[in-house]
C-alpha positions in Angstrom: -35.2 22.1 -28.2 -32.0 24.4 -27.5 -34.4 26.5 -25.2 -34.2 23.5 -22.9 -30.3 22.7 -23.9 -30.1 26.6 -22.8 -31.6 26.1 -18.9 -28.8 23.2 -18.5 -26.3 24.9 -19.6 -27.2 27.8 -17.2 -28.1 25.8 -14.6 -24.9 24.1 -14.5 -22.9 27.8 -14.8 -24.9 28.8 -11.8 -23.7 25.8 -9.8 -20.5 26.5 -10.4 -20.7 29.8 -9.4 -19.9 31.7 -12.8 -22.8 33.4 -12.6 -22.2 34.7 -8.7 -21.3 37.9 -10.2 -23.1 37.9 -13.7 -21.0 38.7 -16.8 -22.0 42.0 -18.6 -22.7 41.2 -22.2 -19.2 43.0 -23.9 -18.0 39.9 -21.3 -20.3 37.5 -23.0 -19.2 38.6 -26.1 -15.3 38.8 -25.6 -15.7 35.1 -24.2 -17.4 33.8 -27.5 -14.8 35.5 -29.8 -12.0 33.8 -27.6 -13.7 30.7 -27.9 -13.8 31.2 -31.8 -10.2 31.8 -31.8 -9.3 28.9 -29.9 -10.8 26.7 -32.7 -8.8 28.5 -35.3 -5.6 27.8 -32.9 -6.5 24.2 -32.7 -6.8 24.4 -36.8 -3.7 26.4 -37.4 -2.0 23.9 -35.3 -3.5 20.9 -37.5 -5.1 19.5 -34.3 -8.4 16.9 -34.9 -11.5 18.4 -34.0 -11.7 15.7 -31.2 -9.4 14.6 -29.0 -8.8 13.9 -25.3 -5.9 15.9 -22.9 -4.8 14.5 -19.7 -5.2 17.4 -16.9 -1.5 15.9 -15.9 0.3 16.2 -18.8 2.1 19.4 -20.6 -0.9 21.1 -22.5 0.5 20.3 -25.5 0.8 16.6 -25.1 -2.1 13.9 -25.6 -2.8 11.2 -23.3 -2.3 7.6 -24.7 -5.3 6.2 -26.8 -5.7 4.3 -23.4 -6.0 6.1 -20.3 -5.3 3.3 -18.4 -1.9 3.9 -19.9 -1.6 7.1 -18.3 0.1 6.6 -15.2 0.7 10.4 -14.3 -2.9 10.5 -14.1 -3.3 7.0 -12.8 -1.2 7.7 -10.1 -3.1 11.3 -9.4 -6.2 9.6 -9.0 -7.8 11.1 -12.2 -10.1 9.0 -14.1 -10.9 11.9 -16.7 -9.3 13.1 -20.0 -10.2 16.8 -20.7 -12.0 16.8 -24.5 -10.2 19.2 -26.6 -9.9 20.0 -30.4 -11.7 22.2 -33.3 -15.2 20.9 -31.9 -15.0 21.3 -28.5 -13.8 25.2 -28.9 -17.3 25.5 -31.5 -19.1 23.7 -28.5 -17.9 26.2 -25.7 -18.7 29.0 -27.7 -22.5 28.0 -28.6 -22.7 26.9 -24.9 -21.7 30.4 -24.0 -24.3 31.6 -26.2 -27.1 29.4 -24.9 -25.8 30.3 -21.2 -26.3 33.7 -21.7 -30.0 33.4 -23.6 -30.9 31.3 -20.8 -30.4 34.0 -18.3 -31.9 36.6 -20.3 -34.8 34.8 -21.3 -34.1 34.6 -24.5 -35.8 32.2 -26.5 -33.2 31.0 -28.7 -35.4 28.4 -30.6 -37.7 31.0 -31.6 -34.8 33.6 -32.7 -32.9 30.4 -35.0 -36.4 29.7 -36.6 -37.4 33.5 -37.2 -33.7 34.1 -38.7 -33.8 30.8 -41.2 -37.0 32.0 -42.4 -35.6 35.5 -43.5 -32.7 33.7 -44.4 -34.5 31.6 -47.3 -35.9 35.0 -48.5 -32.3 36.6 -49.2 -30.9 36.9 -52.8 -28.0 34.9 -53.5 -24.9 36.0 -51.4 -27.4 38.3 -50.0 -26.7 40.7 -53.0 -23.7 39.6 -54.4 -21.2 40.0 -51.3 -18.0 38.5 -51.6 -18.0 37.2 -47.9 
């Protein structure tokens, strides 16, 4: 299932040429942490974990529940609204992760499966760990 998620997701990098010179894997990694701490931003700030940004408008300010109220965009010719929030930072960073499986070869639905299995098999807290 996230094997196949894991070929879009690099497909679509590809296309847009983020691949032309591939990322080294500190690169990879560096990229998930900052995806990380942009959801923590977005929760320190009390922002929802969903919500839609106007490319138009100052970062900081949302477009109106309406887009068809949005007449800098309007007038711009956009018709999008860029998704932002708590969820969308978790999803860039697990779409970074399947991007870079994908182009390994990775299979990532055999690596969740093996890892929940050992998982079930840990003591509680995995030996009494305080996080």
């Amino acid at each position: 299932m996230l094997n196949e998620l894991a070929k879009e997701i690099h497909e679509i990098a590809v296309e847009h040429g983020w691949w032309d010179t591939p990322p080294n894997f500190p690169e990879i990694i560096a990229l998930c942490h900052s995806e990380l701490s942009e959801a923590l931003e977005e929760y320190r700030d009390g922002k929802a974990n969903l919500y839609f940004e106007c490319p138009y408008h100052d970062t900081r300010s949302k477009c109106p529940d309406s887009f068809d109220g949005c007449q800098q965009g309007k007038n711009r010719g956009c018709n999008q609204r860029k998704p932002e929030g708590i969820a969308v930072e978790l999803a860039d960073a697990i779409i970074r992760i399947l991007d870079y499986a994908a182009a390994e070869g990775i299979d990532i639905d055999e690596a969740i499966v093996v890892k929940c299995a050992y998982n079930k098999s840990r003591p509680w807290r995995h030996g009494g760990k305080r996080a």
